[in-house]
TORVO-259582 format. One record per residue (C-alpha): residue in three letters; x, y, z. Coordinates in steps of 0.5 Angstrom, whole numbers, plus 500, padded with zeros to 3 digits. Example, Ala and Ser with C-alpha at 12.3 -4.5 7.8 and 13.67 -1.06 7.14 Angstrom:
<rs>
ala525491516ser527498514
</rs>
This chain:
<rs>
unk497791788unk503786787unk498781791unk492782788unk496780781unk499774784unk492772787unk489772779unk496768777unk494763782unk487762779unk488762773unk493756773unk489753778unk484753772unk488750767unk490745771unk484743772unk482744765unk489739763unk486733768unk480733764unk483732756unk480726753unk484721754unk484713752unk479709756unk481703760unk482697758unk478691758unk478683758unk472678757unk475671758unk468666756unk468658759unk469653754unk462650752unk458654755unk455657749unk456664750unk458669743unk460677745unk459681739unk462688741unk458693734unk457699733unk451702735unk446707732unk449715735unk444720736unk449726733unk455726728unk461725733unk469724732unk470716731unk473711735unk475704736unk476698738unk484697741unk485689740unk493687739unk495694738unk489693732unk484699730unk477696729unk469697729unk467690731unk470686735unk468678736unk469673743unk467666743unk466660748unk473658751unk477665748unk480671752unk480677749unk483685752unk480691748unk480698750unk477703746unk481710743unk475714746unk473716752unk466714751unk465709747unk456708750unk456713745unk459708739unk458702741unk453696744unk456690746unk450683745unk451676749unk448672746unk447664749unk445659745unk441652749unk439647745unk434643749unk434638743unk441635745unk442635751unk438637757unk435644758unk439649765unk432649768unk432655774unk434662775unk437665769unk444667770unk448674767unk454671764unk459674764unk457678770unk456686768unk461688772unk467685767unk464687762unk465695758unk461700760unk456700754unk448698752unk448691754unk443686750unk443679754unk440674749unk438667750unk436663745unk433656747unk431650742unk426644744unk423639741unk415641739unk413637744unk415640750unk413647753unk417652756unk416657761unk419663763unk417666769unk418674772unk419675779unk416681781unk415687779unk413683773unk412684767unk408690763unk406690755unk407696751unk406698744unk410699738unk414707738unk413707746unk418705751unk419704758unk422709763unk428705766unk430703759unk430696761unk426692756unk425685755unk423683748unk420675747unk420671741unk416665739unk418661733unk413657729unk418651725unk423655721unk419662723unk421668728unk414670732unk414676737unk410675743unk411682745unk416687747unk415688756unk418693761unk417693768unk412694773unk406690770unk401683771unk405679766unk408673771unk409668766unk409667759unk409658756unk411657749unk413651745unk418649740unk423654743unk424661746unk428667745unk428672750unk432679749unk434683755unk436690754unk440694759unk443701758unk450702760unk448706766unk444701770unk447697775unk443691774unk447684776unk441679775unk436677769unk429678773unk426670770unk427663770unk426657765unk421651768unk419645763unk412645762unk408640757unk406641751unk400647751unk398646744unk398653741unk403658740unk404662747unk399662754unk400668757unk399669765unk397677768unk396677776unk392682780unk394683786unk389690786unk385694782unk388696776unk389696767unk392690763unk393693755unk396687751unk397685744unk396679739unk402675737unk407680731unk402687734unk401691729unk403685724unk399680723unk397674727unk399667725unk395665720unk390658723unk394661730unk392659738unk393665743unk391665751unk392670756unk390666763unk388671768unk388671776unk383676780unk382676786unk375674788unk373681791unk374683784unk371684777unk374684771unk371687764unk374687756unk375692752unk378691745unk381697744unk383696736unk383690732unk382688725unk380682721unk383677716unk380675710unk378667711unk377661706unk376656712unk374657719unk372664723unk376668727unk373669734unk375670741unk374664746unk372665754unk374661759unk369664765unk368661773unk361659773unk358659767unk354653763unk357655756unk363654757unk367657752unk364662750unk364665744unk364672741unk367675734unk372680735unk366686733unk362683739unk361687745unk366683750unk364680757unk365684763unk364685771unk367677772unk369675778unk375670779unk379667774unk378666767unk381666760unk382668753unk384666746unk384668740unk383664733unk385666727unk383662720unk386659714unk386666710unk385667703unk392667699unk391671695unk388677699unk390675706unk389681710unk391682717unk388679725unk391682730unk388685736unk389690742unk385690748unk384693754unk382688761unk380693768unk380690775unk376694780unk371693786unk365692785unk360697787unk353697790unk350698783unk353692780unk350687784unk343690782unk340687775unk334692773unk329690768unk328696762unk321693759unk321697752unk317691750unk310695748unk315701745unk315701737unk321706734unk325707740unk332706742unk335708749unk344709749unk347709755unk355712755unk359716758unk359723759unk364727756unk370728760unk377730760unk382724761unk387723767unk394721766unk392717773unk388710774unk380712773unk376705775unk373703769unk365705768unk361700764unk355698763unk353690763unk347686759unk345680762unk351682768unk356679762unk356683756unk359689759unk362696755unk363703756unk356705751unk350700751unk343701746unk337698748unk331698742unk324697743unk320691742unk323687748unk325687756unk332687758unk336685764unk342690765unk347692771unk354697771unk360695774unk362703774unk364707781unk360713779unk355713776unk354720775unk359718769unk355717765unk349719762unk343717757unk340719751unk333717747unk330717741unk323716739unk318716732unk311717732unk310718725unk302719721unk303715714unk294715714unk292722714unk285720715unk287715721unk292719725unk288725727unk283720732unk287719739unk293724741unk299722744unk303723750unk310724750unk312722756unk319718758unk318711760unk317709768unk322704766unk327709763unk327714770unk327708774unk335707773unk340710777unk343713771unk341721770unk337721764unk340727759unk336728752unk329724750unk328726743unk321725740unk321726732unk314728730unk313726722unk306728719unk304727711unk307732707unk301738706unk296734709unk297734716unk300739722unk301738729unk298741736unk303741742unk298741749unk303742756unk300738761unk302745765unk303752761unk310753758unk315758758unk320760753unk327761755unk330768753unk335773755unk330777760unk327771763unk331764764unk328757766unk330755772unk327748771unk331741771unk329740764unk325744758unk324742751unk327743746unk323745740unk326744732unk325743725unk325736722unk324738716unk330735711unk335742709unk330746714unk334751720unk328752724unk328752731unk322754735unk325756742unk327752748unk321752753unk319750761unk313749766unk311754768unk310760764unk303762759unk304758753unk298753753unk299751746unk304751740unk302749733unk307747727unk306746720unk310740719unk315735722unk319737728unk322734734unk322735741unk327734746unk326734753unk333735756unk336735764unk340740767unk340737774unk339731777unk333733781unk329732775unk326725779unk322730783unk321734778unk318729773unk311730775unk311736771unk313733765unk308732759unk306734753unk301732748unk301732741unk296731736unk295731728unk291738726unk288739720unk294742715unk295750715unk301754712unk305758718unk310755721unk308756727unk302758732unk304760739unk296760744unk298764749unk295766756unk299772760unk299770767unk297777772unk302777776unk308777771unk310779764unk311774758unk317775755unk316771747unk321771741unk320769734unk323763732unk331762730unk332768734unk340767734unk341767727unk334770724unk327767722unk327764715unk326767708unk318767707unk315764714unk310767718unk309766725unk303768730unk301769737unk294768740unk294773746unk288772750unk286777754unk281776760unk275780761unk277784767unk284785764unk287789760unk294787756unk300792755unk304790749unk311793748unk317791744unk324791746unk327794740unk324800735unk327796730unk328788727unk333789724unk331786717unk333788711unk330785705unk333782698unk326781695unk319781697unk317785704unk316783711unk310786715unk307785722unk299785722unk297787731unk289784730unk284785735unk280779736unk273782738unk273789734unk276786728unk281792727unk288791725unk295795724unk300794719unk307795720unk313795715unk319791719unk323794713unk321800713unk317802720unk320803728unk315798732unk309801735unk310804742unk307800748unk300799746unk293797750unk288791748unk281790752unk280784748unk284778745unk289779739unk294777734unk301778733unk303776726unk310777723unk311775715unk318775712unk321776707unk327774703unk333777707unk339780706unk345775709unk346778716unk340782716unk336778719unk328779722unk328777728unk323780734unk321780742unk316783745unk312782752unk305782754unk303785761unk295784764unk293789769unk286790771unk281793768unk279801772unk273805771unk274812769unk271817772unk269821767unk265816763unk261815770unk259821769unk258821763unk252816764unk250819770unk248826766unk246821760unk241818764unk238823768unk237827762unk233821759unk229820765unk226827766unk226826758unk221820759unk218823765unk216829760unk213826756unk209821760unk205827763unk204830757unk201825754unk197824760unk194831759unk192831752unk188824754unk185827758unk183833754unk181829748unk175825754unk172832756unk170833748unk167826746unk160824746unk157821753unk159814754unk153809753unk151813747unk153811739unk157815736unk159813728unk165818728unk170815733unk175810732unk174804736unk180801735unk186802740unk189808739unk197807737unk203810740unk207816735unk214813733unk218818737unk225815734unk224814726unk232811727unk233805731unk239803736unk243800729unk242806725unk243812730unk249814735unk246813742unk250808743unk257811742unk260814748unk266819749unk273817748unk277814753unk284816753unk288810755unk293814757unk291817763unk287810764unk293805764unk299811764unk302807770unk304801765unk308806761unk312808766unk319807764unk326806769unk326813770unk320815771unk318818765unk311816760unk312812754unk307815749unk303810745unk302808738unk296812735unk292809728unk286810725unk281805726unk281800720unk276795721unk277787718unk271783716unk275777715unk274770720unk277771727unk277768734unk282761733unk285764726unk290768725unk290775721unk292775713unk298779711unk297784707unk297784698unk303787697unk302792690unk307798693unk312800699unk307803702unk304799707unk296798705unk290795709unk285790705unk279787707unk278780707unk272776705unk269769708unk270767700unk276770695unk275775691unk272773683unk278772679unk283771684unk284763686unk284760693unk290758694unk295758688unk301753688unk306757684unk305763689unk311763693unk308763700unk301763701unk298765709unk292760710unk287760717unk286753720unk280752718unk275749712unk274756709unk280758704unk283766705unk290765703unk293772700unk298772696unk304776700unk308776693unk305779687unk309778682unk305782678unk307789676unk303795681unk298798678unk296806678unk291807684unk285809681unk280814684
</rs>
């Protein structure tokens, strides 16, 4: 127990030994003793802290200061009353040269004093040189040279090297480096200050540049940028972000390796205001005949240049009383050539009219690593990140890109009818150019808007192959589909998203559209030849749409109203046309018992219209469920008319059509064949008794070649046996064919079990048929109603009245528009 006690004691003293040793304590003095002459200034200053800490001070002949001052030819020992004294204190070195006096200390720049006398603070070494406007001076960085940063940013080692110009009396900042860049060298006259900043950690014992003397350059700075590889290069123009001086010349001069190219990108920049004089940027290119070229700082800058080349930047005599600000931030990107950049393509968009082409890059998630850069160049020179080509002339374009499945291209074109009696003579074909698809590049959208004569025109939309329609139930599998929309100003209708391959033959819309054909996959090169639309001006009708469709006999048609996510518009009307062939028989079924609408004002109705027989049904979409799976033996319209929605209740539909062929029952051949051995025995029967009463009233005649005044010479006439005809009587009429035990398999569910169809009275329409769809119904209560329509309105009742809030109308010369609002107060029924 002792033991253990006197074990504790031990180590706690050992503790507070250990805690004594590490009291603060004074730091070590110091002593900096600087040459006579030699131009050398130490000021010791307080710095900036971070936190709020205890003071500290200099110590100098027993003396407590906060700044500390050592001249050429003085000798000064200081220490400081803290043991950190970085964290208080900065310490400058400042050199004054005057070149202008005396000769100028060309070569490598020294540290003087050497860092090793000095205290452990943040160190600044300054040089400030003076020379005649004249003369030019150079500093040049040994490697890793140089690199341009921007304000509020800083360098990783914290070794920054800030250069400044001058400008007679004037301080210009060329720019603030770190290391590990391109900048080799920077030229400048009348002088140079250049400011090395170190921390007080770093052990670095040598200033990393020289000083040579150059001949006048004739502007304010030249700055040199070496590649050695592929890489980036952000620089700035002179006081970034400040204004450039004013009526100013700056070159940067660029050395690439050969193998190279190189592009400019200007990634910020503003303009002045200027009296005299533009502000531009100038190119110095290997190679070209127009030497210096010549661009303002909105142009699209050059790109994929090979060899060495220079820029400059020239400012103006700006206005004195609203100068404004010339200053320039730009991008250069060094990279291999690829196998596309050599390879000039020749888009021919010469016989195009209301056309443009973009291309640019796909949206992509940006790397913190190099990514070579992806440009796409016009004439091989004028390169950048997005180029638009417009119609009416043939351009010559490259890319200077790794990948060229970084980008992309978009297109857009207007075919517009502005004489309603002229457009409707030749339809046009939405086709994209040959030249389009013949870039390397993935074509992503092409967008035709579709622009006809408001009430006057519509339009017709034929597939070169029958569409499908992109639905939940059935996806296109396709590399493209089109993208039918509204063009309509303020309208949110789009029709549906549609591929090759299904049973839509034509879509009719009322007016203005676009239709965009949009690629999924890259494969849509082979697929090209299945592309194709024809577009066509149609005389003027008022449904928003008219799908034609023909089923395919080996597989359902899906097809859903417009706007299906967010519910058709208030007051439309669409229809499909179904066409149904004569050995086949279509099985309609919805895939929900209800829509879902519910109205505000107004009612909205789906008619089902056989095309043939003319009978209609009439459902309430507010009210009803939808019919159960029915059979149609000929084709037929579905039309759905809405009314003013409830927000969030919106009206949408989907169903699908079925063929199947067309089987005989079994009941109805014998029905026929009874029928037709009664009618033969019937008219044998009568043949023979007719023969038998000729032949009675013979014997009783006078003997032939004798005269006989009382007997009818004329031909005896056949007794009418059937006073009705064929029209008048029901001879025609067969049993009824119960669809169910015909065409029951097509009710079959997952499980197995029978779908019983909708049944209705019959209910005959006299109105046109065939290319025109059915009328909505007059609403004059909630009940549902069934109206006769006529090739002519009704006496009273207008063709087509402008204050109706929706009319339905047929396509056709003949006016049969039923007022689907009446806005009248309903009438009792009448007996």
């Amino acid at each position: 127990m002792g033991g253990q006690r006197r074990g504790v004691a031990l180590a706690l003293l050992g503790v507070l030994l250990l805690g004594a040793g590490r009291l603060p304590r004074r730091a070590e003095a110091s002593e900096i003793a600087l040459p006579q002459g030699s131009g050398i200034t130490v000021f010791i200053k307080p710095g900036t802290p971070a936190l709020p800490v205890k003071p500290c001070y200099i110590i100098n002949s027993k003396r407590h200061k906060t700044t500390l001052t050592i001249k050429s030819g003085e000798k000064e020992i200081f220490s400081f009353s803290c043991q950190d004294p970085e964290n208080h204190f900065v310490i400058d070195i400042q050199k004054n040269i005057d070149c202008m006096a005396g000769p100028c200390p060309f070569g490598e720049v020294q540290l003087q004093p050497s860092t090793s006398t000095l205290p452990t603070l943040n160190r600044t070494f300054i040089w400030d040189v003076r020379a005649h406007k004249s003369i030019g001076l150079e500093l040049q960085f040994a490697l890793p040279r140089l690199r341009q940063i921007g304000p509020g940013e800083s360098c990783p080692d914290g070794v920054t090297h800030s250069i400044s110009g001058r400008i007679d009396a004037t301080a210009v900042k060329i720019g603030t480096f770190c290391s590990n860049g391109t900048v080799s060298r920077i030229k400048m006259q009348e002088g140079v200050k250049m400011a090395l900043h170190l921390p007080w950690f770093h052990n670095r014992n040598i200033s990393g540049f020289s000083i040579a003397n150059r001949s006048s350059i004739k502007r304010l700075c030249i700055i040199e940028s070496v590649f050695e590889g592929e890489g980036s290069a952000t620089l700035m123009s002179a006081n970034y972000p400040d204004g450039f001086p004013e009526d100013e010349l700056m070159t940067w001069q660029f050395v690439i390796p050969a193998h190279l190219r190189a592009s400019v990108s200007f990634l910020r920049f503003n303009v002045s205001n200027c009296e005299k004089k533009e502000e531009r940027v100038e190119y110095y290119i290997p190679g070209s005949t127009t030497n210096p070229e010549v661009f303002r700082l909105q142009d699209k800058q050059p790109g994929n240049m090979a060899g060495n080349f220079n820029l400059s930047l020239q400012g103006c005599d700006q206005d004195a009383q609203n100068p404004g600000i010339l200053r320039l931030q730009f991008q250069v990107l060094v990279q291999h050539p690829q196998n596309e950049s050599n390879k000039i393509y020749l888009v021919d968009l010469s016989n195009e009219q209301a056309m443009s082409l973009t291309i640019e890059p796909r949206p992509i998630k940006l790397s913190r690593k190099f990514v070579p850069g992806c440009f796409v160049c016009l004439e091989s020179r004028t390169c950048s990140t997005n180029l638009t080509l417009t119609a009416g002339s043939k351009h010559k374009i490259s890319f200077l890109c790794d990948n060229l499945t970084r980008l992309w291209m978009n297109a857009e074109k207007t075919i517009s009818c502005l004489d309603h009696r002229n457009c409707r003579r030749r339809p046009h074909s939405l086709q994209v150019p040959v030249d389009i698809l013949q870039l390397p590049v993935q074509l992503h959208d092409f967008s035709w808007k579709l622009l006809v004569p408001k009430d006057k025109l519509s339009l017709a939309l034929v597939p070169s192959q029958k569409l499908q329609q992109h639905t939940q139930e059935k996806f296109c599998n396709t590399s493209f589909s089109y993208l039918v929309a509204s063009a309509v100003p303020g309208q949110d209708l789009y029709f549906g998203s549609f591929c090759p391959g299904g049973s839509i033959e034509q879509i009719q819309v009322k007016q203005n559209i676009s239709v965009t054909l949009r690629t999924f996959a890259p494969n849509f090169q082979q697929e090209v030849s299945r592309q194709g639309l024809t577009v066509s001006f149609i005389p003027y009708f008022k449904e928003e749409g008219v799908f034609t469709v023909t089923p395919d006999t080996k597989s359902k048609v899906y097809l859903r109203s417009p706007n299906w996510d967010r519910g058709l518009p208030s007051l439309t009307s669409v229809s499909w046309n179904i066409s149904v062939p004569s050995n086949q028989v279509a099985c309609l079924t919805f895939l929900k018992e209800r829509t879902g609408v519910v109205c505000q004002t107004g009612r909205a109705f789906m008619i089902i219209q056989e095309q043939r027989s003319k009978a209609e049904e009439i459902f309430s979409l507010e009210d009803e469920v939808l019919p159960k799976p029915s059979f149609h033996h000929h084709s037929f319209w579905v039309n759905i008319s809405n009314c003013s929605p409830v927000s969030g209740k919106q009206l949408d539909l989907f169903f699908w059509v079925l063929l199947t062929p067309r089987t005989v029952d079994l009941t109805v051949v014998i029905i026929a064949v009874v029928g037709g051995g009664a009618l033969l025995l019937f008219a044998l029967g009568f043949i023979i008794c007719f023969v038998k009463k000729k032949k009675k009233k013979k014997t009783k005649g006078p003997p032939v070649g004798i005269y006989n005044g009382n007997v009818n010479t004329q031909l005896p006439m056949q007794s009418k046996k059937f006073p009705k005809g064929r029209k008048d009587s029901e001879s025609h009429v067969y049993a009824v064919i119960d669809d169910t035990m015909v065409y029951g398999h097509l009710l079959q569910d997952s499980n197995g079990s029978f779908l019983q169809p909708e049944v209705d009275t019959y209910r005959p329409f006299q109105g046109p048929t065939g290319d025109c769809p059915p009328s909505p119904p007059a609403i004059c209560s909630r009940a549902p109603t069934v109206k006769l329509a006529t090739d002519e309105p009704p006496l009273g009742i207008p063709a087509e009245s402008e204050s109706e809030p929706y009319t339905f109308s047929h396509p056709n010369n003949r006016d049969t528009d039923i007022p689907l609002l009446d806005t009248h107060e309903p009438e009792e029924p009448t007996e």
